[in-house]
N, C-alpha and C positions, 0 to 999 in steps of 0.2 A: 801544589797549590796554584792555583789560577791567579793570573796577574790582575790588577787592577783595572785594566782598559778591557779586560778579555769579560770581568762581572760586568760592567758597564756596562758592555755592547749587549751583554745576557737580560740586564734588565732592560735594558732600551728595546730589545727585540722583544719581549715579552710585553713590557706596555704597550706596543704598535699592537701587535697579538689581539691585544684585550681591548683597544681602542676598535681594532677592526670589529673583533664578534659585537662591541656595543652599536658600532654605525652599521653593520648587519643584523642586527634583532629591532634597532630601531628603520631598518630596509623593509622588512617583514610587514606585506598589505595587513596583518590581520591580527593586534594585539588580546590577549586572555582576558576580556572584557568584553560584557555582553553589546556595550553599546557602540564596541569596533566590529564585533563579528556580525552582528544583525545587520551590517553595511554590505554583507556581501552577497550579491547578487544570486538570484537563483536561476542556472546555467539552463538553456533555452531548452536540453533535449527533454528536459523535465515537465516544462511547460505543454511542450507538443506530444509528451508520447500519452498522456490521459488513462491507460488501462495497462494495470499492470498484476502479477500473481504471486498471491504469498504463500507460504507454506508451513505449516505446524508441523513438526517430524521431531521426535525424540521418545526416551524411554516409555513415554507416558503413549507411544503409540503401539505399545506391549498388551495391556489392560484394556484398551480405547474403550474406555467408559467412563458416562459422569450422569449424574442425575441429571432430569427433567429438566432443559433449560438455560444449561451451564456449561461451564468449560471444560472438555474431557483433561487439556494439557494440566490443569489443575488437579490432576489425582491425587500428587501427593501429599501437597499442602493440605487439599480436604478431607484426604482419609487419615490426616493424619492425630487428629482429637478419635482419640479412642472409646467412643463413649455408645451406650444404647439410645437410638431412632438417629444419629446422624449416617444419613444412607451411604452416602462413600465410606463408611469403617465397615456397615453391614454387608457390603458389598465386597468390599475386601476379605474380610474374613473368612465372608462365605466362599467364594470362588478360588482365593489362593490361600488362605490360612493364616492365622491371628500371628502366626510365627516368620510370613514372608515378609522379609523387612525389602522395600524399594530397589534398593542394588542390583537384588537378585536380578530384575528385570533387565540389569545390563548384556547380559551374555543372552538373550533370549532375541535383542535387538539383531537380527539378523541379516536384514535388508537383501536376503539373497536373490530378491526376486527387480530389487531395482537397477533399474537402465537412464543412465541419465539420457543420452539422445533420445529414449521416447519420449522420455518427459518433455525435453526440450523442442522435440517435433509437437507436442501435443498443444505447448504454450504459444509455439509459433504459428501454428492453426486456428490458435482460440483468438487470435490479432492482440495478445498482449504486445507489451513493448518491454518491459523488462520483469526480473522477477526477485523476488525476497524470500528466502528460506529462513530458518531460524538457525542460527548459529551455535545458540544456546540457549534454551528457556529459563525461566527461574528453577528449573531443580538442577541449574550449572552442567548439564553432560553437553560436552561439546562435540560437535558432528566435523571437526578437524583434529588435526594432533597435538591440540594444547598441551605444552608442558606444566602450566601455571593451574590448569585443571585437576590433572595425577597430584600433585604435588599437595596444594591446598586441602582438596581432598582426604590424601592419602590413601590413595587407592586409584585403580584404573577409570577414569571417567571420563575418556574421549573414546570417539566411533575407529582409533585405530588401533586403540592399546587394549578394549573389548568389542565385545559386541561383533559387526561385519568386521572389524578389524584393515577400516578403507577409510579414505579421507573421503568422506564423501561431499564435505564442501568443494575439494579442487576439483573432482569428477564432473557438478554439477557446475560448477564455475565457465568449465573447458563446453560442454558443452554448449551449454546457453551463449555464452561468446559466439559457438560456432555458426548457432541458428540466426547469429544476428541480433539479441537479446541483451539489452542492457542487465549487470549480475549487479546485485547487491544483498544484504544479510540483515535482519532482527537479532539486537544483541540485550539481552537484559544485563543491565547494572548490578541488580543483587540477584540474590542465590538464597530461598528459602533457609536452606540447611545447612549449607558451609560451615566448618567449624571455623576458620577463621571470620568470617562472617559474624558469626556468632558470636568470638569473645574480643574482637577488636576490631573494630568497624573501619577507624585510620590505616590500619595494617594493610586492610582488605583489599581499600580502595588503591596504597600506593606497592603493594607489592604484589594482587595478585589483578585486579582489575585492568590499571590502567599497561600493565606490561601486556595482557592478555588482549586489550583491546587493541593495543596497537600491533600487534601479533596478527593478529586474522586479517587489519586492515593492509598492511604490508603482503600478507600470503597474496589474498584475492583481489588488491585493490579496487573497491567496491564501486559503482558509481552513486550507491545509495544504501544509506543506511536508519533503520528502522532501530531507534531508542527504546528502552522499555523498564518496566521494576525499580523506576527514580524519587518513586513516593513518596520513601521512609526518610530522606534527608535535602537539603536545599543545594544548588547546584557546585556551593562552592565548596560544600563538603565532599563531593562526587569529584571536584575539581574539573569539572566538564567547561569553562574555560578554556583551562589550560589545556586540555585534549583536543579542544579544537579546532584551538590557536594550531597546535602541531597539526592534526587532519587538511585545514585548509592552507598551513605555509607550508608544510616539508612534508605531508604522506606522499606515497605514490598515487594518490585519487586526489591531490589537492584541484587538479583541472576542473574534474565533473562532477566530485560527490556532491548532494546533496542530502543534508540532514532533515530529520524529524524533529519535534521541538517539545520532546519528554529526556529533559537533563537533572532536572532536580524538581523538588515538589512543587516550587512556583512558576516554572516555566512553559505548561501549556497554554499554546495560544500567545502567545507574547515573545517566543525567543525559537530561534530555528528557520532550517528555509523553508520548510512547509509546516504548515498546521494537520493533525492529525483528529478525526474524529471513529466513533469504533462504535459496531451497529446502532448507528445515528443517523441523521439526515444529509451530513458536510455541515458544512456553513453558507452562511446566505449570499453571497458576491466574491466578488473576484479582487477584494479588497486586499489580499495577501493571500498566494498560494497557498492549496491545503488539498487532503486526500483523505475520504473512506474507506474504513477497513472493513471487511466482513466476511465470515462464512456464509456457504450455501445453507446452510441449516443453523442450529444455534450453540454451534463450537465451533472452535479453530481444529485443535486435535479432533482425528477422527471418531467419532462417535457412534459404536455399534448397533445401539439402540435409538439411533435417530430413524423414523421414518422416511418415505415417501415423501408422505404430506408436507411434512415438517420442512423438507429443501424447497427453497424458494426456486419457482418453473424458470425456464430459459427467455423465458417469454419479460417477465417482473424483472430480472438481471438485466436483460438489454436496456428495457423503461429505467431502471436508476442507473446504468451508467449514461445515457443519454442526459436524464433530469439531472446528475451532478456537471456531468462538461457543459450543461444549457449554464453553471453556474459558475463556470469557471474550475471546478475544482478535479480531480484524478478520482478513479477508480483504481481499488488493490481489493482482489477479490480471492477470497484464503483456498487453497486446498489443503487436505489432510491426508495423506499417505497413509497404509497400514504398515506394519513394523517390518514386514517382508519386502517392501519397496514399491507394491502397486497404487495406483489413483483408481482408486473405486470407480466405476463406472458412470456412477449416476454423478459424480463430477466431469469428469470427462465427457458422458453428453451436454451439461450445461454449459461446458468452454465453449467445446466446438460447434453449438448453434450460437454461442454467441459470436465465434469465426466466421463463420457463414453469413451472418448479419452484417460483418466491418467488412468482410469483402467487399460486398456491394454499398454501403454504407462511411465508410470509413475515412474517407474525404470529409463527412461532416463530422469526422468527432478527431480524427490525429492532425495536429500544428493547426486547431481552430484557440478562439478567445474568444471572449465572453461579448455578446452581440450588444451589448446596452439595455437590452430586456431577456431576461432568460425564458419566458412564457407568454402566449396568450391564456386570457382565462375566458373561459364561456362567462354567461349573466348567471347573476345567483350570489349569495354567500359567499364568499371564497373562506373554505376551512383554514384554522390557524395551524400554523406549521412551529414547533422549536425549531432550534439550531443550537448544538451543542458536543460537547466532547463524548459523553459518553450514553449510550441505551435509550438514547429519544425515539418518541415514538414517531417511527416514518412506514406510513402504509401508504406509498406512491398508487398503488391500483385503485384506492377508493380517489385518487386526485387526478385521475386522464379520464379524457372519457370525449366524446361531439358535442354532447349536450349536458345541461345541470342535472343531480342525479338526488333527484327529494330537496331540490332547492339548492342545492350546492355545487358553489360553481364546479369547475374541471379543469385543467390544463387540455386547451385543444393543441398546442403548437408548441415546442421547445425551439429556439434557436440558436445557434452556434454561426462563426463567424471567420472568415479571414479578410486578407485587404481586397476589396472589390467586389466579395463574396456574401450574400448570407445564404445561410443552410435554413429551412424552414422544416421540423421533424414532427411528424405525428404518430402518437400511439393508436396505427393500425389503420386501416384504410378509412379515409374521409368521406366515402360516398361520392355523389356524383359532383360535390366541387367543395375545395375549399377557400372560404375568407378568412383573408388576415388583414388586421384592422391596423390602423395607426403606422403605416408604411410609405415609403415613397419611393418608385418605381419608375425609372426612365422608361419611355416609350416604346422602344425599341428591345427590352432587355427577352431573351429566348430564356425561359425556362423547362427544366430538365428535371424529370424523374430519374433519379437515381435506380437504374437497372432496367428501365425501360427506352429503348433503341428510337420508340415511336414520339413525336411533337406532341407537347402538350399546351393547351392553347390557354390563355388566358385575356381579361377585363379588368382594364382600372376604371375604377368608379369613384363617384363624388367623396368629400372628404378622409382622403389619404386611404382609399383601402383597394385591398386587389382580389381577385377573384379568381380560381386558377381551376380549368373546368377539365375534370379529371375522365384520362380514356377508359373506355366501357372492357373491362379486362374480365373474363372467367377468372375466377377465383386462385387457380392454380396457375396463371400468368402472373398474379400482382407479386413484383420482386421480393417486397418484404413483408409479410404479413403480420408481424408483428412493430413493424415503425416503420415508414415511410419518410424517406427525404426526398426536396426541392429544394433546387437550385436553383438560386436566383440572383443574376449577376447583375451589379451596380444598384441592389435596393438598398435602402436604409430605415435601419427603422426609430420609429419617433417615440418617445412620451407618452404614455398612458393619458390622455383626459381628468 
């Protein structure tokens, strides 16, 4: 039996103990409270790196098909009402049979054709700055070796225990670090069809979610992570707090991550280090970080039956990542892999002439902020614009232009800005000179065509405006032919009239 002085000193050293972890959780920058975490600053690489590349890849890229319009990743979900005229079940039927139940598609995941340093060279060509895979979509298979995945499940439903039978998150991780590529992951919250999901939603969230998510955060330690499927319950049911009290005091990404701000149902736009909108416009200012998500056509997962037409040109991609960083906010622009691991092509040309473009360009759009005016407008009408989370209508091409177009104004000019600097961008060559109104221009200041070697001369003229009288260039000399930036050191620009 232990002497009396020998308990004593056991409890005396165990209240020190527990005094310590209290004056150490009350140490901790960042208490499970929204109104302590929305204090923490969003880390500058995020600000400055503006374009980054996301990736749909999973089971659902076995099928890659979805009706007219829609999201192919959502196969399952929507084939999954079995009923006559809903066309994801006639589809299903038709081509794999009333009898193949989703699973099956795991062993078929084969990825034997992906390379992550292509990929990774491909991203680093297209002038992304980091990239976003999906981790796990809502039908739960995870592209790492989740044990909480098999498990829940019951049955094999990670890319190592089927399927390639490869981590292909760490593949893709190693790489993209290598090319110099900020790595981070899209994690969905719920799981369509999880049976624990299903019959106990508390269960879900604290024995298979939050183990799961801190799993993959710890494997890859992410610098950014992409939230998703937080719909069905409010944040404190998700406990997503408490997840991020731990992500930003104790993960291994507590330095750089940066979050998205879909934690629970009421949290869009109001909690997170960035605001998230999805084939939308952004949002209108630079009033709190935020970023656009979108495919080159009108799915994330790849989509068999998408056309031509239907991918938006290289030409429309560069105009809205421009027109979003004119507003302060990031581009995340989706690719979709097929199940054997290639990037379709007609993706890959759209990167890489968007590469091509930040080459010579990319001074004005990487570590710029928001100039005080994100546009000039020609005279005319100026069309209304939403701003919104989700499916607003943004058709940027009918809004640039020189001139009004049937009375409506245009965007002639986007600008972007650093200390000293403004960036002056036009969608496409300006003809023989451009004005820009409402500026103020030291005397002396040398302005620069971005990718052209030759002087470009310019006129200031009466009330606050400049003139910049552009060189007589063959067609096939003009650097950019699809956006044009000037350079123009020590202007500032003023207030609208």
């Amino acid at each position: 039996m232990k002497s009396l002085q020998t308990i004593n000193a056991i409890v005396v050293t165990a209240l020190s103990l527990g005094a310590a972890r209290v004056v150490a959780a009350e140490a901790l920058p960042y208490k499970p409270q929204w109104d302590s975490l929305d204090q923490r600053p969003c880390p500058e690489w995020y600000l400055d790196a503006k374009f980054g590349i996301f990736i749909h890849w999973g089971l659902y890229s076995v099928p890659c098909w979805g009706a007219p319009k829609q999201y192919a990743e959502w196969y399952w979900n929507n084939m999954a009402d079995r009923k006559d005229g809903n066309p994801w079940w006639e589809h299903h039927s038709k081509y794999w049979g009333k009898d193949f139940d989703y699973a099956s598609f795991a062993p078929m995941f084969k990825c034997e054709h992906f390379n992550p340093d292509q990929w990774a060279d491909l991203f680093q060509r297209a002038g992304a700055k980091y990239v976003v895979p999906t981790s796990k979509h809502h039908e739960g298979f995870c592209l790492w070796p989740s044990t909480q995945a098999d498990q829940s499940w019951g049955r094999p439903w990670n890319s190592v225990s089927t399927g390639p039978k490869r981590d292909l998150m760490g593949d893709l991780s190693k790489a993209c670090r290598d090319h110099g590529l900020r790595f981070g992951f899209y994690y969905s919250l719920y799981e369509w069809f999880n049976p624990v999901w299903k019959a106990d939603r508390k269960r879900y969230v604290d024995d298979h979610m939050i183990p799961q998510f801190k799993d993959v955060v710890t494997r890859y330690q992410p610098s950014i992570i992409f939230s998703d499927g937080e719909w069905d319950m409010p944040s404190s049911d998700w406990k997503s707090e408490e997840v991020l009290a731990w992500l930003f005091n104790e993960s291994p990404s507590r330095a750089d991550v940066v979050v998205n701000d879909r934690w629970g149902k009421e949290t869009r736009h109001k909690h997170g280090t960035y605001y998230t909108t999805e084939y939308a416009a952004g949002m209108k200012d630079a009033t709190h970080p935020w970023e656009e998500n979108r495919g080159m056509g009108h799915s994330y997962g790849y989509n068999r039956t998408e056309t031509a037409e239907e991918y938006r040109s290289s030409r429309e991609l560069i105009l809205v990542l421009i027109d979003l960083v004119s507003r302060g906010g990031n581009f995340l622009l989706n690719v979709g892999p097929t199940a054997d691991g290639r990037i379709p092509a007609i993706m890959q040309d759209r990167l890489l002439e968007m590469g091509n473009w930040l080459k010579i360009n990319g001074e004005a759009i990487y570590g710029t902020r928001h100039a005080g005016r994100d546009c000039q407008w020609s005279e005319g009408q100026r069309p209304g614009q939403q701003f919104g989370q989700y499916m607003i209508k943004y058709n940027l091409m009918e809004q640039v232009g020189t001139k009004a177009k049937d009375g409506k104004a245009v965007k002639q000019v986007f600008f972007t800005s650093k200390p000293g600097i403004l960036y002056a961008i036009t969608p496409g060559w300006p003809g023989e000179n451009l004005i820009v109104r409402n500026i103020k221009v030291p005397a002396d200041t040398q302005i620069q065509l971005l990718g052209f070697s030759g002087r470009v001369e310019h006129r200031l003229h009466e009330a606050n405006t400049l003139e910049i009288l552009l060189p007589h260039l063959p067609s096939e000399w003009i650097p950019s032919p699809h956006a044009c930036t000037f350079k123009i050191p020590g202007a500032e620009l003023l207030p609208e009239p």
